[in-house]
N, C-alpha and C positions, 0 to 999 in steps of 0.2 A: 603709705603705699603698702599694698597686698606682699607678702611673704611669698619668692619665688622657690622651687624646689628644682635645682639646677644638677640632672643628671651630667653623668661623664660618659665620651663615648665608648669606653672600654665594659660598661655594662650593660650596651647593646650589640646584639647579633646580629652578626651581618645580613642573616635574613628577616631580619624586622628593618633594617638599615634599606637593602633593596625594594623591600616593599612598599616604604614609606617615600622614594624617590619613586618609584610607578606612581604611585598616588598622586603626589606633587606634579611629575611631568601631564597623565590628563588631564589635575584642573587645571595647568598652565595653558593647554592646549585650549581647552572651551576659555581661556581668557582672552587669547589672540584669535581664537575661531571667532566670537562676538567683537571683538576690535577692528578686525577687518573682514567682517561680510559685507559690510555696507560698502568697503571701496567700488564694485563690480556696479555695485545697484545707484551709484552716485546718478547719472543721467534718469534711469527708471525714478526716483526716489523726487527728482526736480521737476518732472513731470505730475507726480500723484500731488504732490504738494505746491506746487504752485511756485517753484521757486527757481531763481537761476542756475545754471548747473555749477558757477565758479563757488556761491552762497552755499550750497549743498555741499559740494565739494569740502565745508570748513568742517562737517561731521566728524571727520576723521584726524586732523590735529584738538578738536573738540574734546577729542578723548584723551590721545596721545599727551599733551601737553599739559591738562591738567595733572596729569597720570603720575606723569614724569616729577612736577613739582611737589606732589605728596610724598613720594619714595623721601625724599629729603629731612620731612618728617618721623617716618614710618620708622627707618633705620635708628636712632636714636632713643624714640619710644619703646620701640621692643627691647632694646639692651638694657632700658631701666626695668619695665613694667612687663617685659618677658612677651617673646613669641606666637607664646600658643593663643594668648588673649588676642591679640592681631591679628594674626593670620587667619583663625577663626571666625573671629569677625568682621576681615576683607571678605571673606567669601561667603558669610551668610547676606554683608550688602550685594554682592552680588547675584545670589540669586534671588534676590530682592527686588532691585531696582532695575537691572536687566527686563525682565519680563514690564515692569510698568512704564519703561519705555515705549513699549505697544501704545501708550494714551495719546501720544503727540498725537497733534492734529495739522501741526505748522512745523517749518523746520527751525525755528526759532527755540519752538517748545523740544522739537527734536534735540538741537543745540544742550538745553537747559539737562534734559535726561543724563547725556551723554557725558556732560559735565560733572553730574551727582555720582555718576557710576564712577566715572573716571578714581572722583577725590575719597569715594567711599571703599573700592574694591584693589588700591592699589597696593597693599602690604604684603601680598600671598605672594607674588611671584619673587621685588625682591629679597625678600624675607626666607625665602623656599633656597634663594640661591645662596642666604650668606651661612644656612645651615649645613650646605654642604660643606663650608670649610669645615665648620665645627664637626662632623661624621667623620670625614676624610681627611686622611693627610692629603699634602700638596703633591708629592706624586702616586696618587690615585682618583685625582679631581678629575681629570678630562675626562674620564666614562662617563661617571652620572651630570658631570654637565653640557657632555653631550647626548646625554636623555632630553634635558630642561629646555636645551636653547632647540633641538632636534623637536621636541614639542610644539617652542614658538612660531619655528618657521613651519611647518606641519599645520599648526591653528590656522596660520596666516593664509596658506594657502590652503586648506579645507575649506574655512571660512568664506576667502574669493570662490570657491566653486560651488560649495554648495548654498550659500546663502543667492548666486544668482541662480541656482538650479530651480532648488527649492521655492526661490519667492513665486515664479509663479501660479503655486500650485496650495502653497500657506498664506500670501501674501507677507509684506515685508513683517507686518507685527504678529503675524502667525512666527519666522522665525525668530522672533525675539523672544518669543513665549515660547517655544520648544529648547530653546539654549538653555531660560533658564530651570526647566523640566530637568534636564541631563545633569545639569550642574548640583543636584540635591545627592542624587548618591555619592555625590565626590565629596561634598560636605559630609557624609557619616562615614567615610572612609576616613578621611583627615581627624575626625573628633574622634576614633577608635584610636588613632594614633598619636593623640596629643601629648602623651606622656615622654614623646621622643623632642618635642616641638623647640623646646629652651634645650634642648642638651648642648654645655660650652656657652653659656650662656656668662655673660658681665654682665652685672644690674647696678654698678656703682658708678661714679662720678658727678662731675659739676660741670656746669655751663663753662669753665673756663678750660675742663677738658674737651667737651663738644668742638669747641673754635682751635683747640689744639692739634688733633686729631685731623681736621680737613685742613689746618696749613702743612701738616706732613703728609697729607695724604698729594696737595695739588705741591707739593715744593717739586722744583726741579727737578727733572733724574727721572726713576722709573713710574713713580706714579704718575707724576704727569704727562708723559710719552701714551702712557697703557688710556688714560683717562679723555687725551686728547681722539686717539682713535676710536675709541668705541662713539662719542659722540659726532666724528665724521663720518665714520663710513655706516653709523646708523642713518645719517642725513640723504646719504649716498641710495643705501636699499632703502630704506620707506619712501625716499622722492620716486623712487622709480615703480615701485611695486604697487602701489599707490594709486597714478595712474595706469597702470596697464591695463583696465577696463576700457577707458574711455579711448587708450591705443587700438585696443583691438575692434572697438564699434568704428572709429575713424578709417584706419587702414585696412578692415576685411570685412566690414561693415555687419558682424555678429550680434546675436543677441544674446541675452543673460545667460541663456544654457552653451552655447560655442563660447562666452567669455570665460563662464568656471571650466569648462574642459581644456579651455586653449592657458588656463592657470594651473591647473592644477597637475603638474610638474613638480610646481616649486619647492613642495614639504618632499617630494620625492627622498633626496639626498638627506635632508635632516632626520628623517625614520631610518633609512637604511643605513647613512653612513654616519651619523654622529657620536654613537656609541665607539666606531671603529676609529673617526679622527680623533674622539677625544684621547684612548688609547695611546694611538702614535704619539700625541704631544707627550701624555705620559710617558712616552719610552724614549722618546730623541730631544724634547723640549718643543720652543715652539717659533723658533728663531726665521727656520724656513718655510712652517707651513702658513704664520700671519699674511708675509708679504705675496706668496704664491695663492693665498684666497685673496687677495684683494686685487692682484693683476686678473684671477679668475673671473672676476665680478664685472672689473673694467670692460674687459675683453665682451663680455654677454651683453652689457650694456652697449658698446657699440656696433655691435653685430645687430642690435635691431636698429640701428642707425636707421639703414636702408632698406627697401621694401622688399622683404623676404617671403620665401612660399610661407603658408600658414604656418606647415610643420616645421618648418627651421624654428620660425621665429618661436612655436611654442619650448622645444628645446633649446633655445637661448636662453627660456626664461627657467628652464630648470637647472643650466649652468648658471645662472643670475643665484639661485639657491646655494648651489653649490660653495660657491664663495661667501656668501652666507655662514656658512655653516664650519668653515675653514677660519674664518677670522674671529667673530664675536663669543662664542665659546670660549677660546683659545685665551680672549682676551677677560673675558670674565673669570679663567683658572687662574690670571695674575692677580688678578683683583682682589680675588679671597686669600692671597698671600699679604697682602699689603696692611690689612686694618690689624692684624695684632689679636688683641684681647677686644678690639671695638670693628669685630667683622660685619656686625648690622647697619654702621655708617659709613664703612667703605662700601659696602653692596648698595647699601641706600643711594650713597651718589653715583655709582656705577648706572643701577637703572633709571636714575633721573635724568643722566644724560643720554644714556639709550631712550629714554620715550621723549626726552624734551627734543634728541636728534631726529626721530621718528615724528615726531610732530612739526620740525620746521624743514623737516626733507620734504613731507608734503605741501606744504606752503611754498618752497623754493621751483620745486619741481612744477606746482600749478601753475606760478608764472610766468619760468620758460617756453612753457607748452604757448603761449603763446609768441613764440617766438619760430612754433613749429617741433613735432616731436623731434625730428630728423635733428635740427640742432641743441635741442633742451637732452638729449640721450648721447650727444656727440661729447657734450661740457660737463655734464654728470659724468660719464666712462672718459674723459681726460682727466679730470681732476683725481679720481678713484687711479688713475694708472701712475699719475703722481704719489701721490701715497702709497704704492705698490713700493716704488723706485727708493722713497725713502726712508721706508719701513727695513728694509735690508739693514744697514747700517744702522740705525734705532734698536732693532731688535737683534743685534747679533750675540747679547747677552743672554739670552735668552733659551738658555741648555735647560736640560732634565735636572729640577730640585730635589732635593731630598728634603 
């Protein structure tokens, strides 16, 4: 094994420190921005190809799910074999294989891309998040990790609007070759800065600390409480967000360009207000603000229950954001408390259940919809108001750390 060279945070400046979290939070953003463009274009996308729209529809756990299951990987590798190597080269496949996703010709081959990208590009983000423990103490996490996650939902919803904006005008593999265009200066931003990449870095252990390490991570008590949420109410927003293309073509009968306008709300709240909730959590904890995003979320999601004017319903969808933005943050500040000296395997399982929840909220959610949006958006936003109800009590530990 190559010889790691494991700085400490005390020998970097808080303005290489910020810099290096801008950098991280846009490639995050072009990673969720290419993850979810295609939700919007799923019916367009079924059409140019030939394929049914439920079949097209799997594009998007396609990605999700593999995604989710490499982090599992990624985490461990980097605490031996170091950071910078990984994370550098999650995002040179990235803009790699991104653009040669343009080749499909079927959605099958689609499928296949989507796949490649997923298992090849997924160490940058959480690898991006578990560095933040290492930078930051625990009560100063919630700012820059509400850049990161402020980023995700911001990608997510950039992504839904202008990937259906835009297609008609690039076509759909014109914007997959433009993503990965954008995504090249973000790679010689991050290799300028790789010398910060392992800072806090552990490079030791054995396989029998590997399996140690995630039984204390899932035992009972606070990890498991923090672990169990991020992978529901991830199930929760990507079932919903997901579809709400194919909502807005059914209910107001829009095309690609009224789909991303009547989306793009959702990053609203993550750029303006993330930096500001992460703050509050830093200064009062985060005891009140999890369960108050997740009844936020509930509430959005059945307010489009019913058949609302346009504009309501598109500002439901940027309270849908909102609560977003209030929980999974909040909940990824705990996370980076938890692993110790092996922060890149607790981050690792963090975002595998974040994208393995993202991947089968879409799957759960395309089911429903057959049951009717009206009722698939009723049972989604109950279940979410549940976990509101018992997140209070769960989290009431949950003050300002030092």
């Amino acid at each position: 094994m190559m010889q790691i060279t494991v700085r400490s945070p005390s020998n970097t400046s808080s303005w290489e420190r910020e810099r290096l979290i801008r950098s991280l939070a846009a490639a995050t953003f072009l990673v969720f921005f290419q993850a979810y463009m295609v939700a919007p274009l799923i019916p367009r996308l079924a059409a140019v190809l030939g394929a049914p729209v439920t079949t097209t529809g799997l594009i998007v756990p396609a990605y999700l799910i593999p995604y989710g299951l490499a982090t599992l990987a990624y985490g461990p590798l980097a605490d031996r074999f170091g950071r910078a190597r990984l994370m550098l080269g999650s995002l040179v496949a990235f803009v790699v294989l991104v653009p040669l996703t343009a080749l499909a010709r079927s959605v099958w081959a689609l499928l296949a891309w989507r796949i490649a990208t997923a298992l090849g590009a997924s160490g940058l983000v959480p690898l991006g998040l578990a560095l933040i423990g290492a930078l930051y103490p625990y009560a100063e996490r919630g700012r820059p990790l509400g850049w990161l996650f402020g980023a995700m939902a911001g990608g997510m919803a950039a992504g839904s609007t202008l990937g259906a904006v835009l297609e008609p005008t690039l076509g759909w593999r014109g914007v997959f070759l433009a993503v990965g265009a954008l995504t090249l200066p973000e790679a010689g931003l991050l290799f300028r800065d790789r010398h910060m990449l392992d800072i806090g870095l552990r490079t030791d252990g054995t396989l029998r600390d590997l399996v140690t390490t995630y039984r204390t991570l899932l035992a009972p008590g606070r990890g498991l409480r923090t672990y169990a949420y991020v992978f529901t109410n991830a199930i929760f927003h990507s079932g919903v967000f997901t579809w709400l293309g194919l909502y807005f073509v059914r209910r107001y009968g829009l095309g690609e360009v009224g789909i991303g306008l009547a989306l793009l709300g959702y990053g609203i709240p993550g750029f303006v207000l993330g930096p500001i909730i992460g703050r509050a959590a830093d200064r009062w904890g985060r005891r009140w603000l999890v369960p108050a995003g997740l009844a936020i979320a509930a509430t959005a999601a059945m307010l489009l229950a019913p058949r609302l004017p346009l504009i309501a319903a598109a500002i439901a969808v940027t309270v849908l954001s909102l609560g977003y933005d209030m929980t999974q943050p909040l909940l990824a500040g705990i996370v980076t408390s938890l692993g110790g000296s092996r922060g890149g395997q607790a981050m690792g399982l963090n975002v595998f259940l974040l994208f393995t929840g993202f991947g089968l909220g879409s799957l759960i959610f395309g089911a429903a919809v057959g049951l009717g949006f009206t009722s698939a958006l009723v049972l989604f936003g109950a279940l979410e108001l549940l976990t509101a109800v018992l997140a209070v009590p769960l989290f009431r530990d949950e003050h300002r750390r030092l």
